[in-house]
N, CA, C and O atoms as a GROMACS GRO file, in nm:
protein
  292
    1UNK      N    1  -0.782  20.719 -11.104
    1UNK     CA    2  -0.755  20.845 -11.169
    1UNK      C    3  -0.717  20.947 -11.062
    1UNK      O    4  -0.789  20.967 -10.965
    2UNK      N    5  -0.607  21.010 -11.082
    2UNK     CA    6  -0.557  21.129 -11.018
    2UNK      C    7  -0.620  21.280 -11.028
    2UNK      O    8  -0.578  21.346 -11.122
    3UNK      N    9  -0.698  21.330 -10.957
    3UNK     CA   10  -0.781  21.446 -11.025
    3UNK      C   11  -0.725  21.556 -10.919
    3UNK      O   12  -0.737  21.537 -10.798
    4UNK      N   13  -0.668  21.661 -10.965
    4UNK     CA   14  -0.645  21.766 -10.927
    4UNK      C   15  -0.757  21.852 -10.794
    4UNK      O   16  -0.842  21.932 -10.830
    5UNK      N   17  -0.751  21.844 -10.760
    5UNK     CA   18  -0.839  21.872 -10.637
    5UNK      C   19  -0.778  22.031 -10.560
    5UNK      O   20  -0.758  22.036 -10.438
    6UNK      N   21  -0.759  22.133 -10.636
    6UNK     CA   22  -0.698  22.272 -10.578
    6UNK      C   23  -0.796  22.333 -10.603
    6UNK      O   24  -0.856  22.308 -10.708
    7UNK      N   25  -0.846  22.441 -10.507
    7UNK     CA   26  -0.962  22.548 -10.514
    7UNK      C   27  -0.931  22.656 -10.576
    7UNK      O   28  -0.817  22.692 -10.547
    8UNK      N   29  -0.984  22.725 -10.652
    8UNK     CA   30  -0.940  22.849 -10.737
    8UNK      C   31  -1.075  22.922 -10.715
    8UNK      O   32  -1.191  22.888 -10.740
    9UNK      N   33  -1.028  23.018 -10.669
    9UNK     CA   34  -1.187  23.138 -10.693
    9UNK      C   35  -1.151  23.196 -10.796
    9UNK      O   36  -1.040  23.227 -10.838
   10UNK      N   37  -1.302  23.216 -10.855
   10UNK     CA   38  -1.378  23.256 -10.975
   10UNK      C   39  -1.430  23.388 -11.030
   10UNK      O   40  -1.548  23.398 -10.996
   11UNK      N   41  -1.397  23.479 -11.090
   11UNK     CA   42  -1.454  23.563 -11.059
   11UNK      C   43  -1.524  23.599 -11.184
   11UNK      O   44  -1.614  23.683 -11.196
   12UNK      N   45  -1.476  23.533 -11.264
   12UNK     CA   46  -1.560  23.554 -11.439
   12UNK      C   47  -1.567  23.395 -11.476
   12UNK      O   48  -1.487  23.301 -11.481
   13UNK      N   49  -1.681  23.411 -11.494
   13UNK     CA   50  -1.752  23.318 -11.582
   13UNK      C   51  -1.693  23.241 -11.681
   13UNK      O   52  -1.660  23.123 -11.688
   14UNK      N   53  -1.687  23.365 -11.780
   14UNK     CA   54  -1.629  23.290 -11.890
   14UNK      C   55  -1.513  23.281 -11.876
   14UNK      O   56  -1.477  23.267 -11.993
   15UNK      N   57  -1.385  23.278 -11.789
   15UNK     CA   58  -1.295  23.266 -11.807
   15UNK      C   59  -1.286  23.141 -11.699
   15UNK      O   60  -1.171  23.099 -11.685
   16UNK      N   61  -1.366  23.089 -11.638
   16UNK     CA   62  -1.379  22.959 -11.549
   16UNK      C   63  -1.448  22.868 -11.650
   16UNK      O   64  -1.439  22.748 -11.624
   17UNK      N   65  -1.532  22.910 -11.788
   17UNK     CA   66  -1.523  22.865 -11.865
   17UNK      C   67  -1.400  22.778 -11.945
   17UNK      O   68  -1.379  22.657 -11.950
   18UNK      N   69  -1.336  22.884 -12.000
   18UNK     CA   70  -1.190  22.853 -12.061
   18UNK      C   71  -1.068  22.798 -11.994
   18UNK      O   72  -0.985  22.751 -12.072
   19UNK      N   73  -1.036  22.792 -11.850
   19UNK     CA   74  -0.989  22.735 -11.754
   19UNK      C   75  -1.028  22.562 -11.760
   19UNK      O   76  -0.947  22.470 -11.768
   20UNK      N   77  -1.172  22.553 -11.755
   20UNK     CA   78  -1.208  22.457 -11.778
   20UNK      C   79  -1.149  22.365 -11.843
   20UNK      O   80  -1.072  22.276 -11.806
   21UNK      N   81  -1.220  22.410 -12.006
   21UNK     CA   82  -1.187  22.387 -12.128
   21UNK      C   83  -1.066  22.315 -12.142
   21UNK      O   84  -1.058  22.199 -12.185
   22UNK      N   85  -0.932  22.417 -12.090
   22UNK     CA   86  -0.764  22.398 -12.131
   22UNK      C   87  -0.755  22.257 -12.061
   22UNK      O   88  -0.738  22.146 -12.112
   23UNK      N   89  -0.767  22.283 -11.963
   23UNK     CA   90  -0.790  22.136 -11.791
   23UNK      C   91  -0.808  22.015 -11.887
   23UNK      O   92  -0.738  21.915 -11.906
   24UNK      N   93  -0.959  22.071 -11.956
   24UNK     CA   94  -0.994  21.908 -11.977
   24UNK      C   95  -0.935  21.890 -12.151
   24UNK      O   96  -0.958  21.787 -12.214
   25UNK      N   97  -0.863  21.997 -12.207
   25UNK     CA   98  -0.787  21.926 -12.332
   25UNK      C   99  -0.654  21.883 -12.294
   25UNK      O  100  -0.590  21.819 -12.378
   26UNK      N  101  -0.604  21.906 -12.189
   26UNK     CA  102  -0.471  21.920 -12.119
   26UNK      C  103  -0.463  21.715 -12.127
   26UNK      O  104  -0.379  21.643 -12.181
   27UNK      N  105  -0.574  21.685 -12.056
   27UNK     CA  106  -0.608  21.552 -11.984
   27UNK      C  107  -0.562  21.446 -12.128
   27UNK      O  108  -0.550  21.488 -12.243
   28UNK      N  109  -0.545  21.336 -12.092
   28UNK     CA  110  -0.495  21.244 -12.201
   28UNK      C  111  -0.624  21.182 -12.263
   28UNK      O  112  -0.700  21.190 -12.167
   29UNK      N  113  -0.705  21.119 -12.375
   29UNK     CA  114  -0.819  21.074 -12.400
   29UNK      C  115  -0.862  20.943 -12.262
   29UNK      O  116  -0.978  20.913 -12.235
   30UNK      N  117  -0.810  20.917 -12.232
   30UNK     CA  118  -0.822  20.798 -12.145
   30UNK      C  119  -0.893  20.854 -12.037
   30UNK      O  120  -1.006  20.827 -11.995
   31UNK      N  121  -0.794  20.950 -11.990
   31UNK     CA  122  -0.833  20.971 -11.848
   31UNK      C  123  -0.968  21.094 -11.841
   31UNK      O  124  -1.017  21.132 -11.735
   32UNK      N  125  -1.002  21.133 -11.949
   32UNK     CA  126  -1.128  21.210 -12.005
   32UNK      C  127  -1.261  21.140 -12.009
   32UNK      O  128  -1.369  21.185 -11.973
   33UNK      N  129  -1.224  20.984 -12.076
   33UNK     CA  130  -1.325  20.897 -12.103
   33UNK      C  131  -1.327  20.840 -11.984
   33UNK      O  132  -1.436  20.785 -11.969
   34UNK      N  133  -1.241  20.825 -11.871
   34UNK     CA  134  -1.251  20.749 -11.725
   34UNK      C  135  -1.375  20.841 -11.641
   34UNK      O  136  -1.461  20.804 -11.561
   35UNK      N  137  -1.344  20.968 -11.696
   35UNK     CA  138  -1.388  21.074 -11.558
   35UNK      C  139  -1.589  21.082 -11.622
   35UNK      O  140  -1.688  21.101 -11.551
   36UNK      N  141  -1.582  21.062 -11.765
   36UNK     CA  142  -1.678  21.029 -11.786
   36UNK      C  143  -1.776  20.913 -11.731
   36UNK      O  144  -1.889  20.915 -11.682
   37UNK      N  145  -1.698  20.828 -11.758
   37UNK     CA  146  -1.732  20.695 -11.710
   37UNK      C  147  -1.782  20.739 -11.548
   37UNK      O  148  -1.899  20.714 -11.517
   38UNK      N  149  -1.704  20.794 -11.464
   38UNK     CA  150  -1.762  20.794 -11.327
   38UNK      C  151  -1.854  20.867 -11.300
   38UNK      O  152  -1.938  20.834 -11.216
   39UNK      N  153  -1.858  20.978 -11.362
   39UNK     CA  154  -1.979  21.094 -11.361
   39UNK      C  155  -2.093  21.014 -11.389
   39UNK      O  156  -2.197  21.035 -11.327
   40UNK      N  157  -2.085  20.919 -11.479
   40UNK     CA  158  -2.183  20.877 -11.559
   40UNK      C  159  -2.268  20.779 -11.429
   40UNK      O  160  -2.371  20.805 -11.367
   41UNK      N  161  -2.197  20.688 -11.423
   41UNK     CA  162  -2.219  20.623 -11.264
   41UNK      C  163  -2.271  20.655 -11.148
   41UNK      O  164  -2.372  20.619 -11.088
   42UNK      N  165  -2.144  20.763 -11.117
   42UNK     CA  166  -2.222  20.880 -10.985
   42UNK      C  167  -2.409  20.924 -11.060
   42UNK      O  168  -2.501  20.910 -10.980
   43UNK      N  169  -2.433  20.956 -11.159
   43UNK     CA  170  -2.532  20.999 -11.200
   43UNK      C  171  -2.628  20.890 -11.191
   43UNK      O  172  -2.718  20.896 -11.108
   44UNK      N  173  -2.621  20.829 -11.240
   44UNK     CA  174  -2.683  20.649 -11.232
   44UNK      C  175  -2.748  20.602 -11.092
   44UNK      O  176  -2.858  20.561 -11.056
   45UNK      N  177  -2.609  20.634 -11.020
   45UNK     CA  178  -2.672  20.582 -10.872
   45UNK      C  179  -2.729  20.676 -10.831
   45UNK      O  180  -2.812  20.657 -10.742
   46UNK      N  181  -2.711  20.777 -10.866
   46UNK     CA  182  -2.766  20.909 -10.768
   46UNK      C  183  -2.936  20.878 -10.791
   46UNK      O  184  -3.029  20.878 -10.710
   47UNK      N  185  -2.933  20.852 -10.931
   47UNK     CA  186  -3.084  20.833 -11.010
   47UNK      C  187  -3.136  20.723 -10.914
   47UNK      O  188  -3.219  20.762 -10.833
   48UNK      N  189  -3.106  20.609 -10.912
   48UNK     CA  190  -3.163  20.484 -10.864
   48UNK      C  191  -3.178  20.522 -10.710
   48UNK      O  192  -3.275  20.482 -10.645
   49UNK      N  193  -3.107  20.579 -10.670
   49UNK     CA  194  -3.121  20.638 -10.520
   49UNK      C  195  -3.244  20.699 -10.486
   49UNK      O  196  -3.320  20.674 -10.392
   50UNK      N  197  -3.253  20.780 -10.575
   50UNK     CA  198  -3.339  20.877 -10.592
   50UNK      C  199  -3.514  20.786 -10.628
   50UNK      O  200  -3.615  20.839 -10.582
   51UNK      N  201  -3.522  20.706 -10.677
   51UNK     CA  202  -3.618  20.607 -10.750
   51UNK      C  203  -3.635  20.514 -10.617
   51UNK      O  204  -3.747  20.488 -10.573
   52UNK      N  205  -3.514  20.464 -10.555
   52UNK     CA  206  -3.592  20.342 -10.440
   52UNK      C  207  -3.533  20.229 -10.464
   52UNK      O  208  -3.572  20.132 -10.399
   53UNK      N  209  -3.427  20.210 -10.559
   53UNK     CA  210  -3.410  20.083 -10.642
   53UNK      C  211  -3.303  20.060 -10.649
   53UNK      O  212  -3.231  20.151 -10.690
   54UNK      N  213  -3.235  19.920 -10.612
   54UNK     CA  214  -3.065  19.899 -10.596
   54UNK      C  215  -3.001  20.010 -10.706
   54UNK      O  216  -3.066  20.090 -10.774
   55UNK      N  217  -2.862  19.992 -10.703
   55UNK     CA  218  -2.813  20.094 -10.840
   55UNK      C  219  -2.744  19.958 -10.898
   55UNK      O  220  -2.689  19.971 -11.007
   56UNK      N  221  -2.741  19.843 -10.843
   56UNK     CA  222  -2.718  19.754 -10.931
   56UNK      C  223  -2.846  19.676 -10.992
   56UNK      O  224  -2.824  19.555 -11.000
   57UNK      N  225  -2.940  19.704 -11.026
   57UNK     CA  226  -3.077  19.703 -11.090
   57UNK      C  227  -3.075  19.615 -11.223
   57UNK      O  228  -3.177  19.625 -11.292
   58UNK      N  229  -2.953  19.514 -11.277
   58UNK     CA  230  -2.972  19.434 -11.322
   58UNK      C  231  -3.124  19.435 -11.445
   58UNK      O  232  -3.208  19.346 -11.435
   59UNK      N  233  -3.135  19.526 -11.532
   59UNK     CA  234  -3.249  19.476 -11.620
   59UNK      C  235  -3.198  19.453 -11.747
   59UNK      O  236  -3.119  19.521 -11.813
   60UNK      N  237  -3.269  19.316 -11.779
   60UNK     CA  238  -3.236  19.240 -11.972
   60UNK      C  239  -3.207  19.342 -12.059
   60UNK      O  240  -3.286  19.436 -12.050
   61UNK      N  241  -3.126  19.351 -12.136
   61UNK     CA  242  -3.130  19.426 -12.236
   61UNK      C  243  -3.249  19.416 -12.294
   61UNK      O  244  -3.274  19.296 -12.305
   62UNK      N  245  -3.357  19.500 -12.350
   62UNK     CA  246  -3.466  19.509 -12.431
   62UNK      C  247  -3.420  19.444 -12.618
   62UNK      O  248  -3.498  19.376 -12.685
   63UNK      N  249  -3.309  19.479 -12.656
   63UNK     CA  250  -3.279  19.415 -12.764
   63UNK      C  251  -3.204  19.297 -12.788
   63UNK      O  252  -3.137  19.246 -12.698
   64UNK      N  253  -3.209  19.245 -12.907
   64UNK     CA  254  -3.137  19.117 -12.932
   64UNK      C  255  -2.944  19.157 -12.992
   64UNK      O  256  -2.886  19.238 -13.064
   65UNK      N  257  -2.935  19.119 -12.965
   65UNK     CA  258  -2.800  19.132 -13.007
   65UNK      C  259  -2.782  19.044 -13.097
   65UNK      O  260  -2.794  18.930 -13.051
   66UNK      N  261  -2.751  19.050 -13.241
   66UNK     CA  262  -2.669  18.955 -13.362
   66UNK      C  263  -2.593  18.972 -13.414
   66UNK      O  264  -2.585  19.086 -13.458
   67UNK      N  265  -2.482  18.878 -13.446
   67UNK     CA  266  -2.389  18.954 -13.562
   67UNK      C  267  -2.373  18.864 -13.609
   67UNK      O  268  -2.366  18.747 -13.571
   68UNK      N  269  -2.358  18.958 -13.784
   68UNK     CA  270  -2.361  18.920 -13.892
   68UNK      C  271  -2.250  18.921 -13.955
   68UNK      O  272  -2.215  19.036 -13.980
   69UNK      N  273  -2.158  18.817 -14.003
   69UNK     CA  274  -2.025  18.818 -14.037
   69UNK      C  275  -2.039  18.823 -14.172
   69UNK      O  276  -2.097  18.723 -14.214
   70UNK      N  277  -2.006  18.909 -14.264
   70UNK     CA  278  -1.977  18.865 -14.453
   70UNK      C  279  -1.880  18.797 -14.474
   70UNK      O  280  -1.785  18.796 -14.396
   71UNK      N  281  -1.882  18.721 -14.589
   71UNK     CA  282  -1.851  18.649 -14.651
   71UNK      C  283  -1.727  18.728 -14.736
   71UNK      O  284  -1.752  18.806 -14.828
   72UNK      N  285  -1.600  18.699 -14.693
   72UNK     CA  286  -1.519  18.779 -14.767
   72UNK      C  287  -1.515  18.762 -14.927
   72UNK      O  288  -1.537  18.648 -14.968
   73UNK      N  289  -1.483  18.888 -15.046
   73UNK     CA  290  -1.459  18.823 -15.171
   73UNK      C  291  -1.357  18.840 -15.196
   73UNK      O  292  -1.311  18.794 -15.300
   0.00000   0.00000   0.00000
């Protein structure tokens, strides 16, 4: 992902608000759900970092997974 990386000083709030905002409706759904995806990660490891514990920490899912196909009529 290509992320804009230019410094802009701030001088109102809410309008670094709305700056924001435009930026991230501007962005295509993809590359919105990518930047998520890494935040999400960066956050993850930062956590496990933070805990002591690989960030690839590998634990079982707690639930079962099934699926149930119907019977078309």
């Amino acid at each position: 992902m290509n992320i804009d990386k230019t410094i802009r000083r701030v001088v109102d709030f809410k309008e670094q608000q709305v700056q924001t905002y435009r930026y991230w409706q501007s962005q295509p759904v993809g590359a919105r759900l990518s930047a998520v995806w890494d935040a999400s990660e960066a956050a993850y490891a930062f956590a496990a970092a933070f805990k002591g514990v690989p960030a690839d920490d590998a634990r079982k899912s707690e639930r079962t997974l099934t699926r149930v196909q119907r019977s078309r009529r």
